[in-house]
C-alpha positions as CSV (number, residue, x, y, z in Angstrom):
1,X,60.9,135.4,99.2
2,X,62.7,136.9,96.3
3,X,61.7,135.2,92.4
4,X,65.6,134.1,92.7
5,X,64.9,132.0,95.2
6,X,62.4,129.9,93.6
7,X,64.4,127.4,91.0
8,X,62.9,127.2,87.4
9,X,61.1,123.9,86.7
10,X,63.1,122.6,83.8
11,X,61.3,122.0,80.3
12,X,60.0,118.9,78.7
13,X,59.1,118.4,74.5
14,X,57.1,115.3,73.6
15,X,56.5,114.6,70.4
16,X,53.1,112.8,70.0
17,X,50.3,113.1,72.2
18,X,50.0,108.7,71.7
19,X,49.8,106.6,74.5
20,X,53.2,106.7,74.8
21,X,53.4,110.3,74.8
22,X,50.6,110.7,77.3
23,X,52.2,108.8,79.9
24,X,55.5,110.0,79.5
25,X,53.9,113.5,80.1
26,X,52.4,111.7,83.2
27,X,55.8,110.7,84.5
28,X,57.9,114.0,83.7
29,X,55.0,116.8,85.0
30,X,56.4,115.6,88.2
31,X,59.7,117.1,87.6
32,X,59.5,119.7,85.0
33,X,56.9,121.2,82.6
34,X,55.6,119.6,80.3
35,X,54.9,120.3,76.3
36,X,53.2,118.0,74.1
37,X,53.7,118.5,70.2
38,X,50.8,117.0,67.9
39,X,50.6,117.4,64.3
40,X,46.3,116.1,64.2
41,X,43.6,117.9,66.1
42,X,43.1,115.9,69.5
43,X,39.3,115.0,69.4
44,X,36.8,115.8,72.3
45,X,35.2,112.8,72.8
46,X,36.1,108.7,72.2
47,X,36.6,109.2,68.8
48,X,39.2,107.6,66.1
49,X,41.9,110.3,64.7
50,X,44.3,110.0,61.5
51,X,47.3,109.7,63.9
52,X,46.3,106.2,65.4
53,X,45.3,104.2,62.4
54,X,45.9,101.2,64.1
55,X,42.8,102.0,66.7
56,X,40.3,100.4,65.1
57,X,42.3,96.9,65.5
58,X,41.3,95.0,68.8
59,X,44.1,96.3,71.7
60,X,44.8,94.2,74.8
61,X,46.1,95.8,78.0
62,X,47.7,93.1,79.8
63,X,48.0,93.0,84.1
64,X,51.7,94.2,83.7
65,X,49.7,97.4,81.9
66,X,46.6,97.6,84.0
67,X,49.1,97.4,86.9
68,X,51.6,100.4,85.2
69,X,48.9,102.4,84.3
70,X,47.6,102.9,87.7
71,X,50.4,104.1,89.3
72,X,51.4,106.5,86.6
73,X,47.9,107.8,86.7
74,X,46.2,106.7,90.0
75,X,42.2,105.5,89.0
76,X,42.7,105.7,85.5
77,X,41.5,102.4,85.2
78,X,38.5,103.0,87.4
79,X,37.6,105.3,85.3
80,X,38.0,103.8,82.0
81,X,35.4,100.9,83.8
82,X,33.4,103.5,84.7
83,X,33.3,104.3,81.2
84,X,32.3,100.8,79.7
85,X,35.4,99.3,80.3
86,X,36.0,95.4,81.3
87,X,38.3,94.5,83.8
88,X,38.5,90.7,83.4
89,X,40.5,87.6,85.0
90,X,42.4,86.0,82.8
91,X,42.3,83.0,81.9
92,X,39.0,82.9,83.7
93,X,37.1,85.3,81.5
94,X,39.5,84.2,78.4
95,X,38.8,81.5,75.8
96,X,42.5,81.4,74.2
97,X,44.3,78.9,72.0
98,X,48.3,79.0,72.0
99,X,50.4,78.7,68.9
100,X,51.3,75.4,69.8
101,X,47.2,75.2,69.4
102,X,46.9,74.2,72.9
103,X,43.7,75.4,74.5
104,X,44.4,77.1,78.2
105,X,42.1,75.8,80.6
106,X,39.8,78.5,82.7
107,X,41.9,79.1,85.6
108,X,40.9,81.7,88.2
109,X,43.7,81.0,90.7
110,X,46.2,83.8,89.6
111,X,46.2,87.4,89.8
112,X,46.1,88.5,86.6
113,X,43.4,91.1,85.0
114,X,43.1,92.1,81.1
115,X,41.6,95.8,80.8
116,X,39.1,95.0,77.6
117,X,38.0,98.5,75.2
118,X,38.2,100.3,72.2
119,X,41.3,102.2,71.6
120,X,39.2,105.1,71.2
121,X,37.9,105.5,74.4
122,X,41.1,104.3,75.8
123,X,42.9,106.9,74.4
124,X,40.2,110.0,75.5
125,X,40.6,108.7,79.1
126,X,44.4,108.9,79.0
127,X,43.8,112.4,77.7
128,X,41.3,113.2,80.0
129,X,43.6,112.4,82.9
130,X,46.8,113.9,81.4
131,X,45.5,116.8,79.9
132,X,44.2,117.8,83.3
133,X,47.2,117.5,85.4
134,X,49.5,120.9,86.4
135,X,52.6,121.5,84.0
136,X,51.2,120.0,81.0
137,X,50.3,121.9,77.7
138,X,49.6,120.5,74.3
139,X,49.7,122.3,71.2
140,X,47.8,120.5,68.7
141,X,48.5,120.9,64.8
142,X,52.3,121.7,65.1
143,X,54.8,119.3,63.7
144,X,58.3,118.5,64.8
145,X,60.4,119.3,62.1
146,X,64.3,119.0,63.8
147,X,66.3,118.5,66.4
148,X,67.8,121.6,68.0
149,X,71.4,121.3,69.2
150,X,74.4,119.2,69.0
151,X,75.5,115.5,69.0
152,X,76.1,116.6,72.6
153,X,73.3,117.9,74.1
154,X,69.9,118.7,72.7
155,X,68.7,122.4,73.9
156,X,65.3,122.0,72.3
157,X,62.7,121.0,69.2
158,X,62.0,123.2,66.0
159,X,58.6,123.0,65.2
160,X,55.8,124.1,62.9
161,X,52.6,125.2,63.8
162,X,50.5,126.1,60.3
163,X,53.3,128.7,58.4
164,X,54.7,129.6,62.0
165,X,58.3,128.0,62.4
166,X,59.7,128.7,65.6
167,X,61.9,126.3,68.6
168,X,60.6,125.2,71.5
169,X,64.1,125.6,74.2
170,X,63.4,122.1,76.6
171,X,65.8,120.4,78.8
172,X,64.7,117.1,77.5
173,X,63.1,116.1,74.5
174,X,61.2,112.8,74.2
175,X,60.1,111.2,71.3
176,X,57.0,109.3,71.3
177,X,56.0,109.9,68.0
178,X,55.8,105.2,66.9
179,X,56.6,104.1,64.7
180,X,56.8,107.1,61.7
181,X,60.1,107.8,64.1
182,X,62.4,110.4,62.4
183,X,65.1,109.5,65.0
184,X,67.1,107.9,62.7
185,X,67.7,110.3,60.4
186,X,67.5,113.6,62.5
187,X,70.7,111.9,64.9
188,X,72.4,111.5,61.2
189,X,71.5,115.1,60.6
190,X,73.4,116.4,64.5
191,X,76.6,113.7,63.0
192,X,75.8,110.4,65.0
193,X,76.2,107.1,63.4
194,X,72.9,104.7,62.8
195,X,71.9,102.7,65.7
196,X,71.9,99.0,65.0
197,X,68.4,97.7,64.2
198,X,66.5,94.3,63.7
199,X,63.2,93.9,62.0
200,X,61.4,90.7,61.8
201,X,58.2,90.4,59.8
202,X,56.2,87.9,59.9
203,X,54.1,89.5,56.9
204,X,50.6,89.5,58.8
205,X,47.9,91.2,57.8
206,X,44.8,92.6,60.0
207,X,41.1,92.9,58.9
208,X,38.7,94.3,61.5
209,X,35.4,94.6,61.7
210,X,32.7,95.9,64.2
211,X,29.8,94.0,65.3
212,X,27.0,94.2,67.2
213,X,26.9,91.8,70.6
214,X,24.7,89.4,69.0
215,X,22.1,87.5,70.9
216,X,21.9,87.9,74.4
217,X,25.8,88.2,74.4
218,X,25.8,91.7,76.3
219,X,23.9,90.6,79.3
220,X,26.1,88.6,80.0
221,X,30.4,88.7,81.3
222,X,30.9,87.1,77.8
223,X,34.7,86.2,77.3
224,X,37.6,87.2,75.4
225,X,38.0,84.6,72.4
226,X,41.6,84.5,70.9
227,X,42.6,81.8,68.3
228,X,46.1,82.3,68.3
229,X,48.4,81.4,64.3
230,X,50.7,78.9,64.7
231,X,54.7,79.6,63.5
232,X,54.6,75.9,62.8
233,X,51.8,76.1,60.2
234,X,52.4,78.9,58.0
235,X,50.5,80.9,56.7
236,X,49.7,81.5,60.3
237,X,45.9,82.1,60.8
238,X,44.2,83.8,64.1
239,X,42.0,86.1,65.0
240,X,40.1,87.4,68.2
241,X,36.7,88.3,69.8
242,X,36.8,91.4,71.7
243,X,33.8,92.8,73.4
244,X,34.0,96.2,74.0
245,X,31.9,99.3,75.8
246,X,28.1,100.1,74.4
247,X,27.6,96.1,73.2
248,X,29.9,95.7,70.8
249,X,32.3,93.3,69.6
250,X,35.7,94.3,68.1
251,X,36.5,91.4,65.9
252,X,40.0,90.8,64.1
253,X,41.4,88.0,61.9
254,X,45.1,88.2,61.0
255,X,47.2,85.9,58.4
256,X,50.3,86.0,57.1
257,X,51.9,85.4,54.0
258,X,50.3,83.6,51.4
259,X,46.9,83.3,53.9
260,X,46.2,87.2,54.0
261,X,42.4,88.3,54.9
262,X,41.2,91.0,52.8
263,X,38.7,94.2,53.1
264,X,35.8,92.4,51.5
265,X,33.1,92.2,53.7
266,X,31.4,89.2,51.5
267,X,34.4,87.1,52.8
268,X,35.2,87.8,56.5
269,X,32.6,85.1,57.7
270,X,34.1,82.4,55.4
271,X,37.6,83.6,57.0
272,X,37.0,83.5,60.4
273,X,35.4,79.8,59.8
274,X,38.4,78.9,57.7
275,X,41.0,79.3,61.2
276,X,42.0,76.6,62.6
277,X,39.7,76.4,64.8
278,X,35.9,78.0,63.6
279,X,34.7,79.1,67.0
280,X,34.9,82.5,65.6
281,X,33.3,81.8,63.1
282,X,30.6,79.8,64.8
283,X,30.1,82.8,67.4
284,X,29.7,85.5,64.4
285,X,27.0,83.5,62.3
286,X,24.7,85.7,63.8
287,X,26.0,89.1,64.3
288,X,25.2,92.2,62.7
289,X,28.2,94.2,61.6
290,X,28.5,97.9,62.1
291,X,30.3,99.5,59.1
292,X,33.0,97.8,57.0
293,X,36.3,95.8,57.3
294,X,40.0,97.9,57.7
295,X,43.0,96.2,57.2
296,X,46.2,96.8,57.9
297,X,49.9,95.5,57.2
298,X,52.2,97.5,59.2
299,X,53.2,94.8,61.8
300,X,56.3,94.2,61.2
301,X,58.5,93.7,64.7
302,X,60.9,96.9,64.0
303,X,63.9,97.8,66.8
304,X,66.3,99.9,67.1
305,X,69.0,99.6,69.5
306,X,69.5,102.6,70.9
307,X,70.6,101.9,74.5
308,X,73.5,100.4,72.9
309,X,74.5,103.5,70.9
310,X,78.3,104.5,71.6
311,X,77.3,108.4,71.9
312,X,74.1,109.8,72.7
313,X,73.2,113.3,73.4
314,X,72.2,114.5,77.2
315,X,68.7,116.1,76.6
316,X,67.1,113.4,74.5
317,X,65.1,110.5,74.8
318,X,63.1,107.8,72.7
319,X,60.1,105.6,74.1
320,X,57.4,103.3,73.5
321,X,57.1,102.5,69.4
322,X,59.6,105.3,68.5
323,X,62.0,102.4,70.5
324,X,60.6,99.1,69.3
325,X,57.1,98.4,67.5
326,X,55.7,94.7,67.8
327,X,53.5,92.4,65.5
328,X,50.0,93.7,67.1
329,X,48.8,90.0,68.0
330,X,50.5,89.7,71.0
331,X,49.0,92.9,72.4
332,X,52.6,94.3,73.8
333,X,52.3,97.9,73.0
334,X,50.2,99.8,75.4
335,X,51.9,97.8,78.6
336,X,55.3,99.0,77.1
337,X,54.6,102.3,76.6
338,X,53.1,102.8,80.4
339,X,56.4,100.6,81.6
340,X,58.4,103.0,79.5
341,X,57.3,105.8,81.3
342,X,57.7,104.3,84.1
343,X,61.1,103.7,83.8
344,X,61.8,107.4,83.1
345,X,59.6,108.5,86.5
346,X,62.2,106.0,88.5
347,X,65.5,107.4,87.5
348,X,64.3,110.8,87.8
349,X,63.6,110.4,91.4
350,X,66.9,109.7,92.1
351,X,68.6,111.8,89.1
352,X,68.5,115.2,88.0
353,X,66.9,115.6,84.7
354,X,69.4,118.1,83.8
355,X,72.2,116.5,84.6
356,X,75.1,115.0,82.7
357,X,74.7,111.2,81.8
358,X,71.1,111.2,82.4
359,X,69.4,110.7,79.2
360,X,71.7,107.7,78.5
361,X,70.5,106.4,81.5
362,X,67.2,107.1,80.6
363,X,67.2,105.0,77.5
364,X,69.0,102.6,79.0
365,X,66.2,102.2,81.7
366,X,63.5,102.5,78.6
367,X,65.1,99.8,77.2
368,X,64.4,96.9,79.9
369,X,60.3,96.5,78.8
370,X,61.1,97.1,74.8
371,X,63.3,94.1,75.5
372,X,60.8,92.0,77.3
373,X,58.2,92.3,75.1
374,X,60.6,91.9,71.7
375,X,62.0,88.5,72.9
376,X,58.2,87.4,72.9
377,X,57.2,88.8,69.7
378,X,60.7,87.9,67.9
379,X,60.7,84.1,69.6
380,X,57.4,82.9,67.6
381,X,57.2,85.5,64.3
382,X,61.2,84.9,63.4
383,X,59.7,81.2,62.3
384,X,57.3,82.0,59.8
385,X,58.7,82.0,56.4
386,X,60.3,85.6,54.8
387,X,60.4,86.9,58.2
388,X,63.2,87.5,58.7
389,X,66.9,87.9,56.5
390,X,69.1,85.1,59.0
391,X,67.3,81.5,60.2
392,X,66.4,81.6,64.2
393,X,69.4,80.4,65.9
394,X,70.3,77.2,67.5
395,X,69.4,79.0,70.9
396,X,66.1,80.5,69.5
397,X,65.0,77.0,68.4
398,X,65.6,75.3,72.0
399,X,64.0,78.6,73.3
400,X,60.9,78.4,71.2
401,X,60.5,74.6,72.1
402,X,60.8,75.1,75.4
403,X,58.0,78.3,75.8
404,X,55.9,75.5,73.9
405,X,56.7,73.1,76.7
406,X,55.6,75.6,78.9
407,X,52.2,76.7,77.3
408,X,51.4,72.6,77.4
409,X,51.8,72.6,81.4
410,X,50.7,76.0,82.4
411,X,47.2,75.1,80.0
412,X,46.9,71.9,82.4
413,X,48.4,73.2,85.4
414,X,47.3,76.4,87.4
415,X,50.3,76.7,89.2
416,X,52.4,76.9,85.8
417,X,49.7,79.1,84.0
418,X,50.4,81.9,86.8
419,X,54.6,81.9,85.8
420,X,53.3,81.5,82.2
421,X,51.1,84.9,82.5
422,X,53.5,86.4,85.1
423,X,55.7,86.3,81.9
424,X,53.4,87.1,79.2
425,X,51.7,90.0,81.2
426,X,55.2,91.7,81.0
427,X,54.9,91.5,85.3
428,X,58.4,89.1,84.9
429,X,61.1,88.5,82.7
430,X,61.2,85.4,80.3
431,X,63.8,83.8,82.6
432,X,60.9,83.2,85.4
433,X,59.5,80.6,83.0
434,X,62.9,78.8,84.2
435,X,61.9,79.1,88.0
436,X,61.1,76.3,90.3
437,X,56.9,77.6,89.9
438,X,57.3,76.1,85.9
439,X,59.8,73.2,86.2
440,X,58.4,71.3,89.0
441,X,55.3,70.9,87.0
442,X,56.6,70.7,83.7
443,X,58.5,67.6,85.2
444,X,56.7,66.3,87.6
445,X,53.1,67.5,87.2
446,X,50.3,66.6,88.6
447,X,48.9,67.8,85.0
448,X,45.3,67.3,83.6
449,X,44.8,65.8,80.4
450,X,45.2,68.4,77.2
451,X,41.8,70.1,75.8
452,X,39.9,68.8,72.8
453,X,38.7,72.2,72.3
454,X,38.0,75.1,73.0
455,X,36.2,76.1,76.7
456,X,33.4,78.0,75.7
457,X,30.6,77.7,78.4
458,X,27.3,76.1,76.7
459,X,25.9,79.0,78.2
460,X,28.0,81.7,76.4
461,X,27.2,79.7,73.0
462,X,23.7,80.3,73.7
463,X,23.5,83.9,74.6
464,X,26.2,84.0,71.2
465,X,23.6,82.5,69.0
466,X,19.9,83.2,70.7
């Protein structure tokens, strides 16, 4: 058969080799081939790079993730078990207090699993999978400088790789490059006007530290502690117990405004005692930390609105954080970016990737989880005060009450706690907390009496604090 008669594969840029990036490379090597532009050296092993500051902060995959990231990447999730990972029930392996500082009961009659791990190794097994696959490259140290092409049609990236400026010709260009996005200004720069945007910050601050599983803790399927802030209370104080591969504990207190942790280790105990609830504090009396505390501030809720922009150019397309970044405590980002790419993979099964319309309708598509996932974030952090420049509407109060009527039942009733996680787990829509599987026991129960506290197994204190 002559060359001729083989079509060329067209050609994909992403910038960023994040998780975003990774699994969008996952979904488009099916269809074209794949380049991935990144500015740091990728490291060899499940290690913590410049570009990812925010990896040393605990990171929740949710079931809607688990479940997005194994069929993007088919035993990717085995894998990461097989690594150290925890795949856990939840609520059954959860000990978690709502905003409404409700505490959810145990319950083990759902579906739902939460994939527990550092970000580093997270992270090296997405690129150990991605990396691997046919029609994907990465060229590491090279920055994306500018677009190339018109407010039409994109025909490629201009990058940099050490004094070497050259473009990369692509068919599509994705950015996945979070929330350091130069979107904005590089559509300017082809003649678009701005995309609407909303941010809403609730002004939280993160403090991390590592910790060794104290006790007997390891040898046992200790749980996931989470003391969520309350809107209602500000400052808003949390914080969360997350043990990870090799017998650790990832352990991170937030607060907002006015009730801020800091980087001193002499006062992260006192802190983490302080919430509203000191379980934390109680389980860390004796632990031995490993190095010291990083904080962070960026965790702002930042969107932009791109699906609704008037003109957008065929060829280009923005995912995961480069979209929409959330306030970390909800745990939103990972799941979005796999859903993201998932989106993408979809249309182009049925679409060309070259043809007309079709990045519109990819970002479009993208948009559908970004929105999920912001309605959460936005319908508890637009309460705290400063967050945000106009008051929650009439509709976002009744809203709000109402996902507080729905944590009370789903904490005392197993039947409401799946819809609640169905929801929360980015498997649903917010709507499905307005199905039949929430209202019939919000009004008519049967319901068990609320929690006094938290459900800690007198066991799991014990292996905490032998």
């Amino acid at each position: 058969m002559p060359p001729s008669a083989h079509p060329r594969r067209p050609a994909a840029v992403i910038i960023g080799a994040s998780a975003t990036g990774l699994f969008a490379a996952a979904a488009l090597a099916e269809f074209a081939d794949v380049t991935i532009i990144e500015r740091d050296e990728l490291p060899t092993g499940p290690e913590l790079r410049r570009g990812v500051p925010q990896a040393r902060h605990a990171h929740l995959v949710w079931s809607g993730g688990v479940r997005a990231f194994s069929e993007l990447l088919p035993g990717v999730v085995d894998d990461a078990v097989s690594r150290g990972a925890r795949l856990i029930p939840f609520m059954g392996a959860g000990v978690s207090r709502a905003p409404n500082e409700v505490w959810f009961r145990r319950f083990l009659s759902n579906h739902h699993q939460m994939l527990l791990c550092s970000r580093a190794l997270l992270d090296q097994v997405l690129r150990d999978h991605v990396l691997a696959q046919d029609h994907v490259t990465v060229l590491q140290n090279t920055t994306a400088l500018s677009l190339d092409g018109d407010k039409y049609r994109l025909t490629g990236l201009n990058i940099r790789t050490g004094d070497d400026t050259r473009t990369l010709t692509a068919d599509l260009v994705v950015d996945a490059s979070g929330r350091g996005s130069h979107t904005p200004a590089w559509l300017q720069d082809l003649g678009l006007p701005p995309v609407a945007e909303r941010r809403v910050d609730a002004g939280l601050t993160y403090a991390t530290r590592l910790y060794r599983a104290p006790g007997t803790s390891a040898d046992i399927a200790f749980p996931l502690i989470n003391v969520q802030a309350n809107p209602a209370k500000a400052p808003g104080q949390g914080g969360v117990i997350l043990p990870i591969e090799d017998d650790k504990w990832i352990v991170t207190l937030g607060g907002t405004r006015g009730g801020e942790p800091t980087n001193d280790p002499d006062r992260f105990l006192d802190f983490a005692f302080g919430l509203g609830h000191p379980v934390i504090g109680e389980l860390l009396k004796n632990a031995e930390p490993l190095g010291d505390v990083a904080t962070t501030r960026s965790t702002a809720n930042h969107r932009r609105y791109y699906e609704k922009a008037k003109h957008w150019p065929d060829g280009f397309a923005v995912l995961g954080d480069a979209i929409a970044s959330y306030n970390p405590v909800y745990g939103h980002g990972l799941t979005v970016a796999a859903q993201c790419a998932l989106a993408v993979r979809d249309i182009l099964r049925t679409t060309p990737l070259t043809a007309p319309g079709t990045a519109r309708q990819l970002q479009r598509a993208a948009a559908r989880p970004v929105a999920g996932a912001w309605d959460l974030a936005v319908g508890q952090d637009a309460f705290y005060p400063g967050a945000t420049d106009t008051p929650p509407t009439a509709l976002e109060r009744f809203l709000a009450r109402f996902v507080d009527r729905a944590v009370e039942t789903g904490a005392s009733n197993p039947h409401a706690m799946a819809v609640l996680l169905d929801v929360m787990s980015l498997e649903k829509p917010a709507t499905w907390l307005f199905s039949w599987g929430m209202l019939r026991p919000m009004l008519f129960g049967p319901n068990r009496p609320p929690l006094q506290g938290p459900p800690i197994l007198e066991a799991e204190r014990k292996a905490a604090n032998s």
